[in-house]
C-alpha positions in Angstrom: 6.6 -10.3 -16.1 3.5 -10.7 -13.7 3.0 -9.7 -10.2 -0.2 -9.7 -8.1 -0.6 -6.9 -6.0 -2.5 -6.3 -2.7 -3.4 -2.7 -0.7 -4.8 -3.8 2.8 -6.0 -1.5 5.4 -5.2 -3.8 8.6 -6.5 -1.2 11.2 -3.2 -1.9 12.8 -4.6 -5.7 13.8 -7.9 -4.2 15.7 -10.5 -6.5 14.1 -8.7 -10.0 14.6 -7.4 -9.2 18.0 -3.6 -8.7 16.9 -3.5 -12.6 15.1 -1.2 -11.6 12.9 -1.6 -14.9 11.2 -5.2 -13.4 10.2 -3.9 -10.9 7.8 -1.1 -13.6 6.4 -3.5 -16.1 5.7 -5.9 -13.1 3.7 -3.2 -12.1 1.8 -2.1 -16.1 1.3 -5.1 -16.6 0.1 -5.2 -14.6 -3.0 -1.4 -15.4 -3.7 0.1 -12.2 -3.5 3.4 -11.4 -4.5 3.8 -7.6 -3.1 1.7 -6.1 -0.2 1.1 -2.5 0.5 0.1 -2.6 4.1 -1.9 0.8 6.2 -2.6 1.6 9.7 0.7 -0.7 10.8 1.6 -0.4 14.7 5.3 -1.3 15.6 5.8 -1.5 19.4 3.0 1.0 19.9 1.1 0.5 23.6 -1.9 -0.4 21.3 -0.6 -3.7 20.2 1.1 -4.4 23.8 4.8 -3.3 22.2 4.8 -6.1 19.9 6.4 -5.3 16.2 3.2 -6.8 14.7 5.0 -6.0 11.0 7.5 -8.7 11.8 4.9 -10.9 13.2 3.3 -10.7 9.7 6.5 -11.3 7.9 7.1 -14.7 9.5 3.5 -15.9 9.5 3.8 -15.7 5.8 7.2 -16.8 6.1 8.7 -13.8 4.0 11.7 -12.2 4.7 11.8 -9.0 3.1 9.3 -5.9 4.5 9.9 -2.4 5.5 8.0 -0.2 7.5 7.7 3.8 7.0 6.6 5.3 10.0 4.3 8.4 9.4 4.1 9.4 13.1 5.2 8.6 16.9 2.4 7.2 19.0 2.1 5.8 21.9 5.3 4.6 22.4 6.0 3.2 19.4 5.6 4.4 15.5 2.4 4.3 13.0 2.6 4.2 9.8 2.2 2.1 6.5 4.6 -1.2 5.2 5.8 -3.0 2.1 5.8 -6.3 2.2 7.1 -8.9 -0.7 7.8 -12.4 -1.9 10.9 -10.8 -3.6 14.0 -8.8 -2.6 14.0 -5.2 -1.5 17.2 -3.5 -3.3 16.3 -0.2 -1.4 13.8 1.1 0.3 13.2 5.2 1.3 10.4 7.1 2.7 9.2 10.7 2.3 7.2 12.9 4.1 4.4 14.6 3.0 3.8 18.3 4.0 0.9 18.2 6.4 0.5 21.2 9.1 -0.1 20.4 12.6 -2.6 19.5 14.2 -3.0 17.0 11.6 -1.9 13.7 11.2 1.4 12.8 9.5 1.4 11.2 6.4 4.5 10.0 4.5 4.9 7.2 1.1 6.9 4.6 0.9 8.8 3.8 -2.2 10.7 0.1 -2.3 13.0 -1.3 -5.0 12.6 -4.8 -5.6 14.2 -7.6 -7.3 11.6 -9.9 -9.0 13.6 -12.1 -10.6 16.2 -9.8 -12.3 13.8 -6.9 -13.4 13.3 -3.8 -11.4 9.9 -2.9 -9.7 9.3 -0.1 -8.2 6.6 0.3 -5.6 5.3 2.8 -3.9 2.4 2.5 -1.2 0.8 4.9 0.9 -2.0 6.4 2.9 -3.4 10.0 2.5 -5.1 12.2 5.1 -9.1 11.7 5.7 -9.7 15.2 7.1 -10.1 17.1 3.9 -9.5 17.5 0.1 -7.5 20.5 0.1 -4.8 18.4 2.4 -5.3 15.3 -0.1 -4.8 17.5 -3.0 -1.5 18.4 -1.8 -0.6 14.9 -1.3 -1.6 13.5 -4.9 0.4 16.3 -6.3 3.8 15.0 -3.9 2.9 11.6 -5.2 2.7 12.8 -8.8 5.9 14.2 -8.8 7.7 11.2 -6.7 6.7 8.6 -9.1 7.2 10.3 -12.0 10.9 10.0 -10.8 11.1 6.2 -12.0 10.9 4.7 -15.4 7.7 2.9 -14.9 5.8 2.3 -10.9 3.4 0.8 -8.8 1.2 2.8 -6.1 -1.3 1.4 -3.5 -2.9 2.9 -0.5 -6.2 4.0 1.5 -6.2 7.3 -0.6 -9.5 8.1 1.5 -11.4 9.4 -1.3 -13.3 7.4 -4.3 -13.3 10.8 -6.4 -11.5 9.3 -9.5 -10.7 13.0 -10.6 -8.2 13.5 -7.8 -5.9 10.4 -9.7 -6.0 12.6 -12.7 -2.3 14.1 -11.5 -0.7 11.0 -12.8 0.0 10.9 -16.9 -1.6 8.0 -18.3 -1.9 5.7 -15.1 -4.1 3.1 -14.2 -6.4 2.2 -11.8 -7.8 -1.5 -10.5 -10.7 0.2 -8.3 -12.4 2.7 -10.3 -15.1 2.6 -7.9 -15.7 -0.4 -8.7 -15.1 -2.2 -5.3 -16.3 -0.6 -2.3 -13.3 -1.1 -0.3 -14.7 0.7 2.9 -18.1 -0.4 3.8 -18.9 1.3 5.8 -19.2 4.1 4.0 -19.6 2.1 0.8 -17.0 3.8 -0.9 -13.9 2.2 -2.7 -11.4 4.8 -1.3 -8.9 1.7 -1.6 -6.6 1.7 -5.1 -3.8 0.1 -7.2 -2.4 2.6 -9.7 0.3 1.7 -12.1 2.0 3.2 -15.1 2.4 2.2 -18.5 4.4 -0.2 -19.6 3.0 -1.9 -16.5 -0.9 -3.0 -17.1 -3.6 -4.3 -15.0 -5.2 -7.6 -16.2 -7.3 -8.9 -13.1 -9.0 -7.6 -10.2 -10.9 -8.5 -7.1 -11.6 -8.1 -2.9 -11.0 -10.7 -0.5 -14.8 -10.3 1.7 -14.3 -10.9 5.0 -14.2 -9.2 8.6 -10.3 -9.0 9.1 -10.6 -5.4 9.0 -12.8 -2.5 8.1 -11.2 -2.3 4.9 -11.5 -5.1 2.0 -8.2 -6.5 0.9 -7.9 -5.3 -2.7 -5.7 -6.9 -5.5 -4.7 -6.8 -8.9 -3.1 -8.4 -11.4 -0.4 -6.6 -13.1 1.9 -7.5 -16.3 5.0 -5.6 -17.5 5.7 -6.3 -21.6 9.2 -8.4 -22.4 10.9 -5.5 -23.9 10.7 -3.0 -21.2 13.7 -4.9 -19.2 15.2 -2.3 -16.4 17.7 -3.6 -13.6 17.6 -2.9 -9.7 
């Protein structure tokens, strides 16, 4: 089986004035099959109360997404979303432990269908304000994904130290800092991450100025023989 998968930092629409059909036409573009989405507003006063997820959905004219909301704000909730070509079986969020003042953080984990075999895919977005509070978070990942026979992770893990994915037996990675995700820092704090028997085959960045992140993707490929149902 193969799947392309995309990690896009939208900055909750900022940069293309809330034209949702923006992102859907970037993500379009590079023919994605699953889409971990960050910085998603749902009915927040920032994006006028719209559900801007949905909004997505239908310009790509997809019906299956969920949205995990990390925090409250401003009305509304902000958070991260999976979006996919394919059916969502189930679809849970968790909460990672992150002490106030701090933002909320929390991972999404979706099981989809893709055509009979069994994908599951977590995406995320981990805090900015320091590595002690990351390190926490890679280690909750670590043990959430290590849960399932065989995963997928994306997500603005806002760091580009490649030593902090060491948590995860035997993954891999489609940005070793290869693509500097966040230019304006020039850093490639953007990743895919899979486990084995899942492997990545193609990367690349979609360059444009729909956001202040690059839309990452990767090609991934799961051998015949390691068959699993939803």
């Amino acid at each position: 089986m193969k799947i392309r998968v995309v990690s896009y930092n939208i900055r909750h629409g900022h940069d293309v004035e809330l034209d949702m059909s923006l992102i859907a036409a970037d993500i379009l573009s590079v023919d994605a099959d699953v889409v971990g989405l960050q910085e998603v507003d749902v009915g927040t006063s920032r994006v006028h109360g719209r559900d801007t997820l949905c909004e997505l959905a239908k310009a790509l004219g997809w019906e299956h997404y969920r949205f995990c909301r990390a925090i409250d704000f401003a009305g509304g909730g902000y958070g991260t979303a999976i979006l996919s070509r394919f059916p969502i079986v189930s679809f849970e969020q968790t909460h990672f432990d992150v002490p106030a003042p701090r933002e909320g953080r929390a991972v999404g984990h979706a099981v989809i269908d893709a055509h009979g075999e069994r994908v599951d895919f977590f995406n995320t977005h981990l805090s900015y304000e320091s590595n002690e509070l990351r390190a926490g978070q890679f280690a909750a990942l670590a043990d959430l994904v290590a849960r399932t026979p065989a995963w997928v992770l994306t997500g603005d893990f806002n760091t580009a130290d490649l030593g902090c994915f060491a948590v995860f037996d035997k993954a891999s990675l489609a940005n070793p800092n290869r693509y500097p995700t966040f230019p304006a820092s020039g850093e490639g704090i953007d990743n895919i991450v899979c486990s084995a028997p899942w492997r990545i085959t193609d990367t690349g960045v979609l360059q444009n100025h729909h956001s202040d992140h690059l839309l990452l993707w990767a090609d991934l490929q799961k051998t015949p023989y390691e068959r699993s149902t939803p």
